[in-house]
N, C-alpha and C positions, 0 to 999 in steps of 0.2 A: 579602632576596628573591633567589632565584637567577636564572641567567642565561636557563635553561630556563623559568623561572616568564614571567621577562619579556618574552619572544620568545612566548610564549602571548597575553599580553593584547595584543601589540603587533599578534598577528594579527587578535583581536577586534575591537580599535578602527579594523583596516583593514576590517569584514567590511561591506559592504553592508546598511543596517537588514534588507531582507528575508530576507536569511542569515542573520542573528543569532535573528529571530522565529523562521522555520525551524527551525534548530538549535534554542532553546531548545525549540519547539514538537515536535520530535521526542524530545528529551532526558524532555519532561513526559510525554509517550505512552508513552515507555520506562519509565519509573517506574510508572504504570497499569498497564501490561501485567505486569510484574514482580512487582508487590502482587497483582493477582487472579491469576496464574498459581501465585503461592506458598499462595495462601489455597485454592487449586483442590486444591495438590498437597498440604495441609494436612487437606484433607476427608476423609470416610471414601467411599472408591471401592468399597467389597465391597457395596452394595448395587445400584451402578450396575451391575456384572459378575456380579450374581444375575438381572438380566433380559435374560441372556445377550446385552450388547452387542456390537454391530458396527459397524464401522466405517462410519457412511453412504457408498453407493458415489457420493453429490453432493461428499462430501466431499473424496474423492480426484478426482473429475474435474477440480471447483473447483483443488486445486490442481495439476493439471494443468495446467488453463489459466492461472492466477497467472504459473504459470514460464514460460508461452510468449511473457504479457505484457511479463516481465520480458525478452527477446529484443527484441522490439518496441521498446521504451521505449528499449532500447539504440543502437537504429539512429537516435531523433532528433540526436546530435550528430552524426552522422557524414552525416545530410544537411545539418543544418547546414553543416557543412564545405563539401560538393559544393554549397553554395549554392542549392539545390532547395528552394523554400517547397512546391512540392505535393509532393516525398515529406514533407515534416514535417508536412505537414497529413495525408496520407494514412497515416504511420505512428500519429499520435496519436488518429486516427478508430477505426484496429484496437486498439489499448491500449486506447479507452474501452470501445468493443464486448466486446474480453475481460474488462475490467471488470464491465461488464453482468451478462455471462454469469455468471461468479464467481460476483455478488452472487447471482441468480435461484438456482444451482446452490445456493446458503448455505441459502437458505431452501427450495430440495427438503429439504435434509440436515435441517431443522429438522422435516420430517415426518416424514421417517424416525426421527429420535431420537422421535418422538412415538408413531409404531407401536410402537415395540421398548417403549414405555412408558417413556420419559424423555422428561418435562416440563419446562416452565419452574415451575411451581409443586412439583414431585414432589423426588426427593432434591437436597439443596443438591449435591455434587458432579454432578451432571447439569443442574441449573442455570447451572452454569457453564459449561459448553458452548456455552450460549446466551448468555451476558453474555459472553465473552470473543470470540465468533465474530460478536457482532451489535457490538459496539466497533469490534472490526477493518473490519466493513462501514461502520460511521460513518464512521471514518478515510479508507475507500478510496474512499464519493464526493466527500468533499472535494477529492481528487486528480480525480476524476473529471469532476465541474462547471470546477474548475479549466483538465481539457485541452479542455472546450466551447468553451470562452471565447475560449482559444491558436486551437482550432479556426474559431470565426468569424471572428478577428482576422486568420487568415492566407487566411481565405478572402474577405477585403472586399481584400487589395492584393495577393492571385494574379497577377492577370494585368495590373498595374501594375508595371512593371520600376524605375520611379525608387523606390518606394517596397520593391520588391525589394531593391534595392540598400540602401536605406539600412536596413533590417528588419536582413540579413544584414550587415552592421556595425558593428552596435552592439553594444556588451558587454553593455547592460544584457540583451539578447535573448536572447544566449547564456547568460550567466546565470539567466534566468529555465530557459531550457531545461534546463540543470544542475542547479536547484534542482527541477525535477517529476522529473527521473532519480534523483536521489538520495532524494526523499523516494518513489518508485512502490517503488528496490529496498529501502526500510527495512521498504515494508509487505509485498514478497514475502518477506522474511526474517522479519518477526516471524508472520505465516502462518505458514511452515513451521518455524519451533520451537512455536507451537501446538499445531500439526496431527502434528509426531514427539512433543510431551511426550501426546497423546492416545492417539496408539498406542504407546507403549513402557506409561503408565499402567494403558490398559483391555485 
């Protein structure tokens, strides 16, 4: 076993169980997304680009707002930091709202693909439009419910300062905050390689 192998697992058996779940749990999503995207770019596309598609314009707003989320999500460590429990609650109130938005905008686009004449039951390469884009919405309210939770929890010891304090000292906290950053930008990135293998595709 090499030295580089070892210094790997030494990091694992240091990792927090929920970071491990985590990761593994992003790692399995990876592999999902990778299979149907391959099976997608596998299909035969010339029937979907016969009923001259276009790119849902919810499509593109959705990920408009994805990326602004991903802005957002950014600023919770860094209130962390400035030790601010209401910007952290306040920023992850706006992440879920654009979340929201997202999802609602997901399923405009799912009418639109419907007017142009792509079904969920109609060509299999248009089907997948749908299985890959409603995955990705499963994935993102998990995150979603997730920062309710953060949201209530720092909303019951706001404006309790002993419990301020000890909130903003803990690692476990910090880490919990790390792990919704890191798993919000897995899902703005796997979005947008979606969303560019759609348009480079059709």
């Amino acid at each position: 076993m090499t030295k580089t192998t070892e210094s790997w697992f030494r990091k694992i058996e240091k990792m927090h169980p929920y970071q491990t779940l985590m990761y593994l749990g992003m790692f399995g999503s990876g592999l999902i997304f990778l299979f149907m995207t391959t099976a997608f770019l596998a299909s035969d596309t010339s029937m979907v680009e016969a009923t001259k598609f276009r790119m849902p314009k919810s499509f593109i707003l959705s990920t408009l707002v994805l990326l602004i989320s991903g802005y957002t999500v950014s600023k919770l460590l860094l209130h962390y930091r400035e030790d601010s429990v209401q910007k952290l609650k306040n920023s992850l109130l706006i992440t879920f709202f654009l979340g929201v938005i997202f999802t609602v905008l997901q399923f405009i686009g799912w009418k639109e693909l419907s007017l142009m004449g792509v079904d969920f039951r109609g060509l299999p390469s248009g089907s997948f439009l749908y299985v890959l884009s409603g995955i990705h919405i499963f994935h993102l309210i998990g995150a979603m419910i997730f920062a309710l939770i953060m949201v209530y929890q720092y909303s019951r010891i706001e404006k309790d300062e002993i419990k301020n304090l000890v909130l903003l000292t803990n690692p476990f906290e910090r880490m919990r905050i790390e792990l919704f950053t890191i798993y919000w930008h897995f899902m703005d990135f796997i979005w947008l390689v979606l969303f560019m293998i759609f348009v480079f595709v059709f």
